[in-house]
C-alpha positions as CSV (number, residue, x, y, z in Angstrom):
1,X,15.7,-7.6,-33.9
2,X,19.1,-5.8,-34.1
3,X,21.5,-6.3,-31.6
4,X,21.1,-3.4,-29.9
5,X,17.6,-3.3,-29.1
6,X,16.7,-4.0,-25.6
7,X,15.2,-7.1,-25.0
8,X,11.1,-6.7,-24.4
9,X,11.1,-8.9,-21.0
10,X,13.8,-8.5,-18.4
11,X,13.5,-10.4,-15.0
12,X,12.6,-9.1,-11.7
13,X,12.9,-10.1,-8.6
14,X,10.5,-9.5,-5.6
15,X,11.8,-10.0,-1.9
16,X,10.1,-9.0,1.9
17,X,12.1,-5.9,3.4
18,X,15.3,-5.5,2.0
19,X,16.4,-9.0,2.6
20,X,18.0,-11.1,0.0
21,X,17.3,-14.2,1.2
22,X,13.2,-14.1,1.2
23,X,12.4,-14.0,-2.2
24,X,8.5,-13.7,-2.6
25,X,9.4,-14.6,-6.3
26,X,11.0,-14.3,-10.1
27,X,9.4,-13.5,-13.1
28,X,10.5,-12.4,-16.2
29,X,8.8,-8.6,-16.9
30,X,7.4,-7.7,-20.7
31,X,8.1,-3.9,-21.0
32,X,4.7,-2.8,-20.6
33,X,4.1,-3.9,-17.4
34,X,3.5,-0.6,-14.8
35,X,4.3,-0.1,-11.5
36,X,0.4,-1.0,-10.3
37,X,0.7,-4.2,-12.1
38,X,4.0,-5.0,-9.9
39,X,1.8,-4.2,-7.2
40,X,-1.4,-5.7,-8.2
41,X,0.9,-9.2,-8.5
42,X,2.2,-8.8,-4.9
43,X,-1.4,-8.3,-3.6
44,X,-2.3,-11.6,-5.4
45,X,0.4,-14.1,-3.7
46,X,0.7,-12.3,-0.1
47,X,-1.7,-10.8,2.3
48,X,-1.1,-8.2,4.6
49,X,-2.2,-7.0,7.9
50,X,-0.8,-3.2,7.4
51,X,-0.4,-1.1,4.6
52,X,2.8,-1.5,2.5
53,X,4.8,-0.6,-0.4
54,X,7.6,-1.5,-3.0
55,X,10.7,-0.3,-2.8
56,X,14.0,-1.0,-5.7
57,X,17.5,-0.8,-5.2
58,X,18.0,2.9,-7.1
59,X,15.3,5.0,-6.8
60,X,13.7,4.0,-3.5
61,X,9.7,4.1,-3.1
62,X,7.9,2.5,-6.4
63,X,4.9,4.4,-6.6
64,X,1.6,3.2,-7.8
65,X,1.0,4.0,-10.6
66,X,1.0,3.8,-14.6
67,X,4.6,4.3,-15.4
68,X,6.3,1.7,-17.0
69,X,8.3,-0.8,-14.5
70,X,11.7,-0.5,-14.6
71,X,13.9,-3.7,-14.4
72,X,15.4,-4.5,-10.9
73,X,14.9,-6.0,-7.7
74,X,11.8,-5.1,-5.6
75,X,11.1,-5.4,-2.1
76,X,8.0,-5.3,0.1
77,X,7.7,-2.9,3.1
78,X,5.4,-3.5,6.0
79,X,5.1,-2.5,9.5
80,X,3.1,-5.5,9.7
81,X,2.6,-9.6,9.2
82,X,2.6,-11.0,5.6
83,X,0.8,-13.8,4.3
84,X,2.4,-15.8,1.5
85,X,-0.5,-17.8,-0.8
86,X,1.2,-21.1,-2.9
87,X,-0.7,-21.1,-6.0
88,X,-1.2,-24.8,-7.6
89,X,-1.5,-24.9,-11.1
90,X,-4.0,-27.9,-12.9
91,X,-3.7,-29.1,-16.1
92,X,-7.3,-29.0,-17.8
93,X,-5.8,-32.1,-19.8
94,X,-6.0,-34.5,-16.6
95,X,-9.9,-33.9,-16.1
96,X,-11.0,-34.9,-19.6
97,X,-10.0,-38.6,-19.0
């Protein structure tokens, strides 16, 4: 890779309303991820009790849809209450003993 290709992940963070201090969570983006992915992820860790939607720091609204993501921060929108789901992760290893 030359030097001056971009890098195919960049990170992005995801935070509830347009505070910095409650981060939903970090992940490091491959370039092919689309705004409804972003959005798919969110619906997977958090549940909400009224519609909402994604907002970045530049352009405002994210809509849903198949553009490509563009790196940033992201933050969730609500009028309502937000659920947050902790995933556990197992390792198949353990069980085979």
């Amino acid at each position: 890779m030359a030097a001056l290709d971009p890098p195919d992940r960049f990170p992005t963070k995801v935070y509830v309303g347009s505070d910095r201090e409650n981060l939903v969570g970090h992940l490091e983006t491959a370039l092919r991820v689309t705004n409804t992915n972003l959005y798919s992820m969110v619906e997977i860790v958090c549940k909400f009790t009224e519609p909402f939607h994604i907002e970045d720091t530049r352009r405002g609204v994210v809509r849903r849809d198949q553009e490509a993501l563009e790196p940033g921060n992201f933050f969730i929108i609500t009028g309502g209450g937000l659920l947050f789901f902790l995933m556990h992760y197992c390792s198949l290893l353990n069980q085979h003993r």
